[in-house]
PAROSE-39426 format. One line per 8 residues: number of its first residue (from 1); their letters; for each residue x, y, z of N, C-alpha, C, CB. Coordinates in steps of 0.001 Angstrom, whole numbers, plus 500000, padded with zeros to 6 digits. Atoms other than C-alpha are relative to their C-alpha. Glycine has a CB too. Layout:
# residues N
NUM	a	X/Y/Z/X/Y/Z/X/Y/Z/X/Y/Z  ...
# end
This chain:
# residues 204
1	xxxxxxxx	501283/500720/500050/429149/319956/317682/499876/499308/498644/498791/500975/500238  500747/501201/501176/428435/316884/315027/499061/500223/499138/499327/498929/500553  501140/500176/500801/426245/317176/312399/499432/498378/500208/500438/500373/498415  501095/501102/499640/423509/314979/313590/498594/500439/499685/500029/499632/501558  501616/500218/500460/419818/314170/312621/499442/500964/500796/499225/498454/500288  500793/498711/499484/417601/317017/313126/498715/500272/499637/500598/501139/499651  501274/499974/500464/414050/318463/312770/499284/501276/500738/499307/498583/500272  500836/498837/499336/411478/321115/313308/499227/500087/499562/500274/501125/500133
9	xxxxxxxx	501312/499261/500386/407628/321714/313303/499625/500949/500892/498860/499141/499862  500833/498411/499296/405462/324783/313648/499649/500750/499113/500845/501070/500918  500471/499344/500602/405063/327346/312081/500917/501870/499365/498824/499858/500866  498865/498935/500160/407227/330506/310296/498711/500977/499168/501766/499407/498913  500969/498921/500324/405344/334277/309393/501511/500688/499001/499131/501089/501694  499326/499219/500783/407696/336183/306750/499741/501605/499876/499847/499408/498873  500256/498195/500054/407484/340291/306323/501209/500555/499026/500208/500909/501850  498837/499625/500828/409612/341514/303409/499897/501726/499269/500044/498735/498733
17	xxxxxxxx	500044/498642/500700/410246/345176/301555/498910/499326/498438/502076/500730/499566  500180/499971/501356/408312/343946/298365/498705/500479/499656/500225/498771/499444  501431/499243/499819/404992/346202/297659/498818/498799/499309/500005/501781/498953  501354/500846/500335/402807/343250/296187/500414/498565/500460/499514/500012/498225  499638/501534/499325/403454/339264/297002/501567/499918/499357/498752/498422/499348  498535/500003/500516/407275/338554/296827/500002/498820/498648/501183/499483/501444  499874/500426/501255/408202/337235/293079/500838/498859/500441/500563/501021/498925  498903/501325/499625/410702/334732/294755/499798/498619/500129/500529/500120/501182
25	xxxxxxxx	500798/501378/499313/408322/332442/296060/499651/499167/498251/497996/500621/501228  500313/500720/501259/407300/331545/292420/500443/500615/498578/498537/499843/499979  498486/499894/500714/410052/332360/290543/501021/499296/500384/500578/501204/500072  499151/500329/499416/412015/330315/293076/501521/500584/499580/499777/498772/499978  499307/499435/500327/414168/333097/292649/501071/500614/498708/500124/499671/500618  499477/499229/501068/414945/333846/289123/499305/501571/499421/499956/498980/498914  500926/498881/500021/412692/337083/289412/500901/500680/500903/498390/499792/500456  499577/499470/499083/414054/339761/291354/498673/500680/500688/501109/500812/499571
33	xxxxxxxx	501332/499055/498982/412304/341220/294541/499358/501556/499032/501047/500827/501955  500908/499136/500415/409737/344159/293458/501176/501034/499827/498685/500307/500998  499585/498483/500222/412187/346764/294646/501584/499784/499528/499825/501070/501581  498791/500476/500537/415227/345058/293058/501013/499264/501237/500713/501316/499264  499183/500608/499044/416588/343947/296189/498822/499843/501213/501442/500973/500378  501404/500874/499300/415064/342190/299389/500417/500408/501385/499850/497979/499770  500208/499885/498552/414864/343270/303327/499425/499462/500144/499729/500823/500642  501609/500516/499070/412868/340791/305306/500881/499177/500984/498460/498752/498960
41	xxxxxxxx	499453/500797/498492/412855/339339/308934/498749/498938/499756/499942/501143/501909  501077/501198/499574/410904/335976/309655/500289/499719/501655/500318/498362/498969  500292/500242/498794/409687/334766/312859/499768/498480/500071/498902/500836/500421  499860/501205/499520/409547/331084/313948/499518/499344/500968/500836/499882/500141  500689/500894/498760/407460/328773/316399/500635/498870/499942/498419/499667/499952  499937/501016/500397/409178/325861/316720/499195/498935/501308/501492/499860/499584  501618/500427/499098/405704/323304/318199/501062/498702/500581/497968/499353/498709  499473/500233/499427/408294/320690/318305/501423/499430/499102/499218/499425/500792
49	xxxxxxxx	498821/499693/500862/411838/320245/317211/501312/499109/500913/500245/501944/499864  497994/500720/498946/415750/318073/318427/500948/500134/498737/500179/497460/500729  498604/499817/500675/418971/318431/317437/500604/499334/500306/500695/500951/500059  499160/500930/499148/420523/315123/318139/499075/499848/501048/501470/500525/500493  501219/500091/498575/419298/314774/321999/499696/501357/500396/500619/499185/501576  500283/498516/498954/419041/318732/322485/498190/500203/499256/501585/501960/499465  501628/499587/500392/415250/319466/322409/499970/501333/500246/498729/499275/500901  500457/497809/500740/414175/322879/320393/498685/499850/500400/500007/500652/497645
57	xxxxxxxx	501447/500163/499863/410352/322223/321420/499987/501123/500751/499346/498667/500620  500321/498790/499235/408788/325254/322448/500681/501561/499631/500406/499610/501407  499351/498589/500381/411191/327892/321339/499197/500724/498540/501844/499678/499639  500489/499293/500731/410997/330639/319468/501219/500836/499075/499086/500733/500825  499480/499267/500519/413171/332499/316638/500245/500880/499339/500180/499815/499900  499741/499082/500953/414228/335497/314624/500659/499931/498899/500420/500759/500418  499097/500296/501102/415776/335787/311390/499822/501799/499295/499333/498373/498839  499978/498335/500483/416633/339326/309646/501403/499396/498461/500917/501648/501926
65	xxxxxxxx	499254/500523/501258/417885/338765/306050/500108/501461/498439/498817/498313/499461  499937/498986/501161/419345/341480/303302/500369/498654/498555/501601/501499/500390  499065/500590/501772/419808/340075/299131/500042/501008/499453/499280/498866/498725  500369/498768/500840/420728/342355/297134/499817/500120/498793/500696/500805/500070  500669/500059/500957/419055/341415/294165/499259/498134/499494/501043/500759/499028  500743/501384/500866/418092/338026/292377/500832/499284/501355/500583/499434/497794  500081/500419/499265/417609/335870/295320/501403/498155/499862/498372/500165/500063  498856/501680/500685/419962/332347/293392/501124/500850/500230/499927/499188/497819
73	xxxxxxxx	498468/499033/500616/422836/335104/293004/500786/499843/501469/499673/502229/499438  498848/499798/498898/424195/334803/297009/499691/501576/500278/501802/499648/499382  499544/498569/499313/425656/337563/298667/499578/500388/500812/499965/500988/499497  501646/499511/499051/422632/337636/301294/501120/500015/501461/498051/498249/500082  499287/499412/498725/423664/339123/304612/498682/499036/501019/500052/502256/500121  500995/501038/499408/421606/337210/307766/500472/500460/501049/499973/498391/499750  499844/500236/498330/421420/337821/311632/499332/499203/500534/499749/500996/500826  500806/500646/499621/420012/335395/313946/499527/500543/501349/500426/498810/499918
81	xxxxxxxx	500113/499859/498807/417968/336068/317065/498955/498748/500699/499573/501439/500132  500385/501748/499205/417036/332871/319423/499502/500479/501612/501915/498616/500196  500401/500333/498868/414755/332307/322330/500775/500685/501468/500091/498586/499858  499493/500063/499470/415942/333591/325406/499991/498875/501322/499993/500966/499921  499851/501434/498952/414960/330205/327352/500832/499023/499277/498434/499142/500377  498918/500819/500733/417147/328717/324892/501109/499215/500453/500565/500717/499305  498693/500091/499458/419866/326649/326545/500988/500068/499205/500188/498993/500633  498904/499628/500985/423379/327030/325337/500365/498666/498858/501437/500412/500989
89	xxxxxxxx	499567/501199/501298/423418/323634/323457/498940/500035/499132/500187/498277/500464  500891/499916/500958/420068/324520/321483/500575/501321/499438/498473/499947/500473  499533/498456/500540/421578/328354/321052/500839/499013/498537/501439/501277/501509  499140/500571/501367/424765/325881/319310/498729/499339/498984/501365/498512/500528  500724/500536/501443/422519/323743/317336/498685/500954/499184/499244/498418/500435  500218/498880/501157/420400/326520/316182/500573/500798/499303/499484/500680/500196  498808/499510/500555/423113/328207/315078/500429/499362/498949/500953/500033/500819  499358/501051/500959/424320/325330/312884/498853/500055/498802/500221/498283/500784
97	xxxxxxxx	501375/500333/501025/420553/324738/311313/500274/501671/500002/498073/499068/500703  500141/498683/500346/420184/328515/310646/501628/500540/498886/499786/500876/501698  499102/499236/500484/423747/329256/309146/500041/499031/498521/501419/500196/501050  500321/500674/500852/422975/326235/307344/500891/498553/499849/499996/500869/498978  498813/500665/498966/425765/324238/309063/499669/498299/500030/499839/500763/501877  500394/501036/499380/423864/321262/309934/499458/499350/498542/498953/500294/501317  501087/500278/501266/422255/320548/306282/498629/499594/499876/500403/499128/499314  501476/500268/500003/419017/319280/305214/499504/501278/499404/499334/499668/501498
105	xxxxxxxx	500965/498752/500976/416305/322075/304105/500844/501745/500212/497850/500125/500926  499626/498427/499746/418567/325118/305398/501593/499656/499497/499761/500734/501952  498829/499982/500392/421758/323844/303746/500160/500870/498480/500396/498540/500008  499357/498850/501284/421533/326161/300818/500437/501805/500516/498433/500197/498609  499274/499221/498852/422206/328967/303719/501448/500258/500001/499802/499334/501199  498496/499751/499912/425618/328185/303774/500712/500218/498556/500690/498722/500743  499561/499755/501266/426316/328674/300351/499442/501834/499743/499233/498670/498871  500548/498676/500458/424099/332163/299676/500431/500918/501171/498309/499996/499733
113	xxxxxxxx	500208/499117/498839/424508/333621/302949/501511/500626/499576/499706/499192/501743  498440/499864/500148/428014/335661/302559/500581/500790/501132/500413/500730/498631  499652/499170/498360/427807/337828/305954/499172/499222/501157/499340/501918/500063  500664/500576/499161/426518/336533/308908/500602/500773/501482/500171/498386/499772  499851/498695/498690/425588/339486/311705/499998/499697/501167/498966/501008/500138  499892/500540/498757/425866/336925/314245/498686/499441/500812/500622/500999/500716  501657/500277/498939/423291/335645/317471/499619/500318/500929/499611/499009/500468  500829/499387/498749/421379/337253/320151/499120/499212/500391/499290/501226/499806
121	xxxxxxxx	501448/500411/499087/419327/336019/322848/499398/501419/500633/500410/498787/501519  501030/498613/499893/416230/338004/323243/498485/498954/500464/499795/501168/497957  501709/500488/499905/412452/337342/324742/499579/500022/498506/498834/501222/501005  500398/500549/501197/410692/335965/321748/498788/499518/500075/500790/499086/499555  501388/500370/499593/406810/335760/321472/499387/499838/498773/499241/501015/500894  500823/500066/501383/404351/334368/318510/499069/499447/500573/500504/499238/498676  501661/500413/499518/401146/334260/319130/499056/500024/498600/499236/501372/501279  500622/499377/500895/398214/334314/316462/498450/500482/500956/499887/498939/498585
129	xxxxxxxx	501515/499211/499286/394659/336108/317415/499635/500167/498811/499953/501558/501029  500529/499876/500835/392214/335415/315369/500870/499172/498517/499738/501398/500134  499627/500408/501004/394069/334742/311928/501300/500820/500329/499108/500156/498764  498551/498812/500100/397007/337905/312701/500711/498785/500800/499956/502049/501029  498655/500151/499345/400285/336611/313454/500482/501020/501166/500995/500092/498901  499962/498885/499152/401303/338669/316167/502148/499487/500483/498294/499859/501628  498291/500744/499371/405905/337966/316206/500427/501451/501030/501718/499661/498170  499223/498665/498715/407435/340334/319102/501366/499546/500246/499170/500093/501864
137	xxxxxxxx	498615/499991/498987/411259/341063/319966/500324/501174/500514/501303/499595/499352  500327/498790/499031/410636/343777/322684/501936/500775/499250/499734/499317/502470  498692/498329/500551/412829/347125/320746/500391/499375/499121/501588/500742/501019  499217/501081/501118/413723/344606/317558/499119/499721/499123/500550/498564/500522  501230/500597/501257/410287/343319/315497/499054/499870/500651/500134/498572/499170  501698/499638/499496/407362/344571/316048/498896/499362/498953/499667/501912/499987  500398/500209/501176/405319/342549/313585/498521/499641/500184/500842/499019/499329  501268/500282/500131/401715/341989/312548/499359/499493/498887/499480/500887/500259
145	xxxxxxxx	500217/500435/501514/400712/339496/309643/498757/499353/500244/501182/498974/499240  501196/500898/500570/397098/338666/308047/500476/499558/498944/498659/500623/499690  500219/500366/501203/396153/336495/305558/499241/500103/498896/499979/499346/500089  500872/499421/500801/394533/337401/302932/499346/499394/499283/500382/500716/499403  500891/501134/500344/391416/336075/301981/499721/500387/498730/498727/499751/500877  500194/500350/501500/390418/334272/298443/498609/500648/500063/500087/498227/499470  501401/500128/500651/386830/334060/296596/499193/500073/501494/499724/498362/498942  500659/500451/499331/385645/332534/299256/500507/500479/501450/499918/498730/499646
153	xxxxxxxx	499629/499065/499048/385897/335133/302464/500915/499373/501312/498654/500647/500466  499978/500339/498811/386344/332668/305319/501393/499359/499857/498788/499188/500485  498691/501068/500247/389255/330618/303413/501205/501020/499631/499716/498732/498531  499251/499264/500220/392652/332014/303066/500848/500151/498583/500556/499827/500939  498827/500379/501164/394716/332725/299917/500898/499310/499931/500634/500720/499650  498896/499985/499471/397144/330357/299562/500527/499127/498587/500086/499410/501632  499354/500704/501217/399506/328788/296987/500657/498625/500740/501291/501088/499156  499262/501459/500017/400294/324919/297027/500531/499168/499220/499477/499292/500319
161	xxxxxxxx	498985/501267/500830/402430/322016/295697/500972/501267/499213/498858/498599/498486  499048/499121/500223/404754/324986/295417/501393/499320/500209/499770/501165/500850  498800/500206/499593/409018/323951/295048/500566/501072/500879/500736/499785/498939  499669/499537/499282/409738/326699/297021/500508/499826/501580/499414/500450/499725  499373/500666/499307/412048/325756/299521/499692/500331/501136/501097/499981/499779  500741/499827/498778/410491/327171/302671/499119/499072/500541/499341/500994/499912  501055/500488/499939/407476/325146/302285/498854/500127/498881/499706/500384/501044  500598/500563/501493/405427/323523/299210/498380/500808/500280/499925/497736/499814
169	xxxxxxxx	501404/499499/499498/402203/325539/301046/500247/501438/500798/499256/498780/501102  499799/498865/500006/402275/329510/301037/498717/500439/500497/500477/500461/498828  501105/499668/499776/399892/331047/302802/500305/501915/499908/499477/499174/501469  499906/498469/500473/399497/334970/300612/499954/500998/501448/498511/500396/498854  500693/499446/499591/399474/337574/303238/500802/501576/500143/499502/499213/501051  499815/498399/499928/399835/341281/304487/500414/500260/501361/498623/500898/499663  499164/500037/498693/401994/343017/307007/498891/501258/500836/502049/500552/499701  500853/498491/499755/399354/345339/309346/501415/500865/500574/498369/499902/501502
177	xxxxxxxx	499124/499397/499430/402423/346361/311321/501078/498660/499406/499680/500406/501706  498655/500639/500592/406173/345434/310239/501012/501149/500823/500127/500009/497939  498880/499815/499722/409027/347053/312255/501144/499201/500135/499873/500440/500731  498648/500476/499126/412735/346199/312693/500640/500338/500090/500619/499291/500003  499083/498751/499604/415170/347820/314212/501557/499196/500860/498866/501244/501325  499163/501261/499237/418518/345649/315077/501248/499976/498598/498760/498059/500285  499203/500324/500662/421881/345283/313587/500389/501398/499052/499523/498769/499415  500158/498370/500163/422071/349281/312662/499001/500078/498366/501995/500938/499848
185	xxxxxxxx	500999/500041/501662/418883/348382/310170/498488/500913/500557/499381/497695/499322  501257/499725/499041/415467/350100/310911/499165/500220/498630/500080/501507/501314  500921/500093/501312/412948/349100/308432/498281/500088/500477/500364/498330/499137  501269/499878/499205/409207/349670/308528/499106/499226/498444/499514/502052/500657  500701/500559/501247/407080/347205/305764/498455/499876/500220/500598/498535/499624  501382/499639/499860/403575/348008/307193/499693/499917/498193/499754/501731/500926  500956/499952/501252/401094/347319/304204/500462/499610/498456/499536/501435/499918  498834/500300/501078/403934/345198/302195/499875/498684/500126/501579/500549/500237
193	xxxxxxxx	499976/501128/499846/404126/341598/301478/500841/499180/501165/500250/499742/498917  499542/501161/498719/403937/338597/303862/499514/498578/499475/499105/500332/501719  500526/501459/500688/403499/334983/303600/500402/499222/501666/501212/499243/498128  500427/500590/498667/402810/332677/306823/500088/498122/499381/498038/500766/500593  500163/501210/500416/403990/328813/306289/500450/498815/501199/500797/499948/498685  499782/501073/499133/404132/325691/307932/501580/499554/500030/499062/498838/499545  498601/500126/499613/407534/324945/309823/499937/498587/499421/500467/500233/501689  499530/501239/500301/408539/321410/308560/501428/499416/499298/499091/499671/499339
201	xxxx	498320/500696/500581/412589/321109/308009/500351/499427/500722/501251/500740/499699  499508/501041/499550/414683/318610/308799/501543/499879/499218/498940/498845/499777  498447/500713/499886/418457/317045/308793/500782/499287/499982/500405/499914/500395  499470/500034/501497/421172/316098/306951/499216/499357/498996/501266/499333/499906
# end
């Protein structure tokens, strides 16, 4: 498959081991995670999204990511899990954008990533209620993210015109529930930092 022009909006929820807001995000990684090293899975809506002519609209993805320390340093381990309405030519081109394959905003992937635990298709659900994120991969990520509100009760915490390569707009938040259990990992980050941002990458 070609590296060809690509894209994706929506929306991505984060859940990581770090007991207060992860230092990475604004440190753009010259800080190390809280607990010196980093467990976290993200979840993925993509509202609408192509790869070339394969249309990602509608799907949904997983991501499960170890560093083991200062986030610039590499060495990061990564599994992917994808949609199971996924057809097999969006499975390939997610595959490519995720490993980092395809370039554009996920091409520093292929450089840090140094294991890669492979891809599963799995049911895949993101919903929000209310303000909670609600990501599900029935026996895999059980997750539950608020945001956590500023001064002003109704508005959410959030950090902007951020370089942080996810997305320049961080929205602070908290995990009520955090399981994952997949890839012989079983982590639980209930009541641990989260951050909830707008999907917007794109290719080469």
């Amino acid at each position: 498959m070609a590296d060809q022009g690509w894209a994706m909006k929506g929306e991505l929820v984060l859940s990581c081991n770090c007991t207060v807001f992860c230092p990475c995000v604004l440190s753009l990684g010259s800080h190390p995670p809280t607990e010196g090293y980093c467990q976290t899975w993200a979840g993925f809506r993509i509202d609408a999204g192509h790869f070339g002519d394969v249309d990602l609209s509608g799907l949904n993805l997983g991501l499960i990511m170890e560093i083991p320390g200062y986030m610039s340093r590499g060495n990061w381990t990564a599994g992917l899990f994808i949609d199971k309405r996924a057809s097999v030519y969006a499975v390939k081109a997610l595959t490519r954008i995720f490993t980092g394959k395809a370039g554009g905003t996920t091409s520093l992937l292929s450089i840090l990533v140094g294991k890669f635990l492979g891809v599963e298709q799995a049911p895949i659900t993101y919903e929000t209620r209310d303000k909670t994120r609600i990501f599900q991969i029935p026996k895999i990520i059980d997750g539950a993210v608020t945001p956590i509100p500023g001064k002003d009760r109704d508005k959410d915490t959030v950090i902007s015109n951020s370089e942080y390569w996810i997305a320049p707009e961080i929205i602070v938040a908290k995990s009520d529930k955090s399981k994952m259990r997949a890839f012989g990992r079983n982590w639980n980050f209930a009541g641990r930092s989260a951050e909830i941002c707008k999907l917007d990458w794109r290719g080469p």
